[in-house]
C-alpha positions in Angstrom: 100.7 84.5 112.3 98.1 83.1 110.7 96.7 85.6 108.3 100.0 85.7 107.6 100.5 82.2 106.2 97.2 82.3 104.7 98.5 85.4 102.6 101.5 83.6 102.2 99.8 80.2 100.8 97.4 82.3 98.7 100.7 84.1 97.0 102.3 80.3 96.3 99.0 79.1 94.8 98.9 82.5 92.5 102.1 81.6 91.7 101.7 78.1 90.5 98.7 79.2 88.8 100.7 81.6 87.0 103.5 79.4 86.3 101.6 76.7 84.9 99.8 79.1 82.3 103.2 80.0 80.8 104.5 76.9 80.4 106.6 76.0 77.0 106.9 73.0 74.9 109.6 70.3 75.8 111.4 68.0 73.3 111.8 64.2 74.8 115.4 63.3 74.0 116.8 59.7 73.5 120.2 60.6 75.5 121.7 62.2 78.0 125.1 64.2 78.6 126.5 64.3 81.9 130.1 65.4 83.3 131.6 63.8 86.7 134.5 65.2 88.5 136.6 62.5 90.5 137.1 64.3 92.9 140.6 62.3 93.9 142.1 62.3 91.1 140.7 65.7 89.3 139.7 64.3 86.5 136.7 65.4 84.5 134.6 62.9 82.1 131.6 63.9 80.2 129.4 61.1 79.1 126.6 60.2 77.0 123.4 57.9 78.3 120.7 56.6 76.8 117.3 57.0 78.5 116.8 53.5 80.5 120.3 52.6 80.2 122.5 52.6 83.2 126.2 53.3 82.8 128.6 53.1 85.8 130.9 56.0 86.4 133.5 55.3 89.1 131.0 53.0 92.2 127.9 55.1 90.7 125.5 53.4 88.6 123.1 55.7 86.5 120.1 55.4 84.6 118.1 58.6 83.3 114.7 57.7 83.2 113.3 61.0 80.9 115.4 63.7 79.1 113.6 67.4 78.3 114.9 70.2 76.5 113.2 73.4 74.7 112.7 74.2 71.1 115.3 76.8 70.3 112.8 79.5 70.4 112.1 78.8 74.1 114.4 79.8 76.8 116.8 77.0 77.3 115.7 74.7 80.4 117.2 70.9 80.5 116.2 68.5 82.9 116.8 64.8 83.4 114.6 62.3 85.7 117.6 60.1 87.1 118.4 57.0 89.7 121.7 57.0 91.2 123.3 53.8 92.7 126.0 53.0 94.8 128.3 50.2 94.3 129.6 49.3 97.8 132.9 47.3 98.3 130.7 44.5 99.5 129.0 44.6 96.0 126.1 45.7 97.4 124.1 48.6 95.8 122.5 51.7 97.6 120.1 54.3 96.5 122.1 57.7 96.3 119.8 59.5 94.5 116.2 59.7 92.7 114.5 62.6 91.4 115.2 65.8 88.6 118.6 67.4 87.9 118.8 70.3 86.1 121.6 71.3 83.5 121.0 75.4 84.5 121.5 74.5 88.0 124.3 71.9 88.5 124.2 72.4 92.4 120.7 71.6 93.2 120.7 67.9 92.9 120.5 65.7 96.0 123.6 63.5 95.3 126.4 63.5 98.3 128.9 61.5 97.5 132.3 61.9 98.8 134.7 60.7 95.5 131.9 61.5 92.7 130.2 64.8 91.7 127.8 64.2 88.6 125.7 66.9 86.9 123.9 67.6 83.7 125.1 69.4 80.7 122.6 68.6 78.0 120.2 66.2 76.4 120.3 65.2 72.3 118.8 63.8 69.8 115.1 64.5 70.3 112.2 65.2 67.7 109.4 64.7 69.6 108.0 67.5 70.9 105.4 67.6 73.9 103.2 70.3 73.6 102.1 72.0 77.1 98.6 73.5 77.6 98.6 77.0 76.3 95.5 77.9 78.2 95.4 79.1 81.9 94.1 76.9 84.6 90.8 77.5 85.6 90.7 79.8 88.8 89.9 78.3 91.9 87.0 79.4 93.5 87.0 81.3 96.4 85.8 79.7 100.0 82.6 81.0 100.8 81.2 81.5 104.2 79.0 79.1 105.3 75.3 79.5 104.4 74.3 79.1 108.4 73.4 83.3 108.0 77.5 84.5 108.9 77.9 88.1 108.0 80.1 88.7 105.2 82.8 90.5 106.7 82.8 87.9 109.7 85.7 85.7 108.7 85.2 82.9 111.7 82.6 81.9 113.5 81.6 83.0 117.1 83.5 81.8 120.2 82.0 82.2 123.7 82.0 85.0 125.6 85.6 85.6 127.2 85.9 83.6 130.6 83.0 81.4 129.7 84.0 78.1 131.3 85.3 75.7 127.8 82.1 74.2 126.0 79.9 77.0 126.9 77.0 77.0 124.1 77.6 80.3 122.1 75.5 83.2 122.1 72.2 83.5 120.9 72.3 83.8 117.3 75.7 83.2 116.3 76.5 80.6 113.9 77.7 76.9 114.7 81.5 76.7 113.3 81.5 75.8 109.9 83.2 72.9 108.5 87.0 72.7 107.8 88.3 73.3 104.5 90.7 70.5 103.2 94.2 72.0 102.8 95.5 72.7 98.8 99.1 71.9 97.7 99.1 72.9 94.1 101.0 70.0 92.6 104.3 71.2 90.3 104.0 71.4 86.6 105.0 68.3 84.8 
């Protein structure tokens, strides 16, 4: 099991290295479009925000914080940074929602609300465009063996013999267990 999520943590950070070398350039837009379905009534209403504003559709307050798009010679990808609030009846107001929503992907939004669906459809109006790095990250180097003499094939240090009573001093020779590693989470790409 745990080669296995060593292979598999390696894979994720090869990944993200990857991902993060092909990254395109994002326009900052001034507003955002969003649709929300009553769902009691049916009805449909799409809507236009402006970044740091925060309009109220039905007992949900919104503000969009940041709205990306692509140059048109990118794929398309639109994504919004967005608080939702709930208005309660006793006119108190609730945190529904903070974090990313993202036009391609309507569903994958953290907002569960029983009367309200609200999702993304574009942003507009933007000039300025934020250039991503171009250039891969640098590789990360590889964890090396301790320099206490371990063989390079041996990928842990020695343990004591098997049925040696716990705190047994190792073998003759072997090397002292080397220091832990601090754990990497590549962060996402911005």
């Amino acid at each position: 099991m745990g080669v296995s999520f060593r292979r598999a943590c390696a894979v994720a950070a090869g990944l993200a290295c990857m991902a993060g070398s092909a990254q395109a350039d994002k326009i900052k837009n001034p507003t955002a479009v969003f649709s929300g379905l009553d769902k009691i009534t049916g009805r449909i209403v799409s809507f236009e925000v402006a970044v740091d504003e925060t309009v109220q559709f039905g007992a949900l307050q919104m503000t969009p914080r940041v709205c990306y798009t692509r140059p048109p010679t990118e794929s398309p990808n639109t994504t919004t940074f967005i608080e939702v609030d709930e208005i309660t009846l006793e006119a108190k107001t609730r945190r529904l929602f903070t974090g990313w929503m993202f036009a391609a992907s309507p569903g994958l939004h953290g907002i569960e609300h029983p009367v309200y669906d609200v999702w993304l459809v574009d942003c507009k109006g933007g000039t300025e465009v934020i250039a991503e790095p171009k250039d891969p990250l640098p590789e990360p180097t590889p964890i090396q063996p301790a320099a206490q003499g371990r063989p390079p094939g041996q990928s842990r240090p020695a343990q004591p013999p098997q049925g040696a009573p716990a705190g047994a001093p190792l073998p003759a020779g072997a090397p002292a267990q080397a220091p832990r590693q601090p754990r990497f989470f590549p962060a996402a790409p911005q």
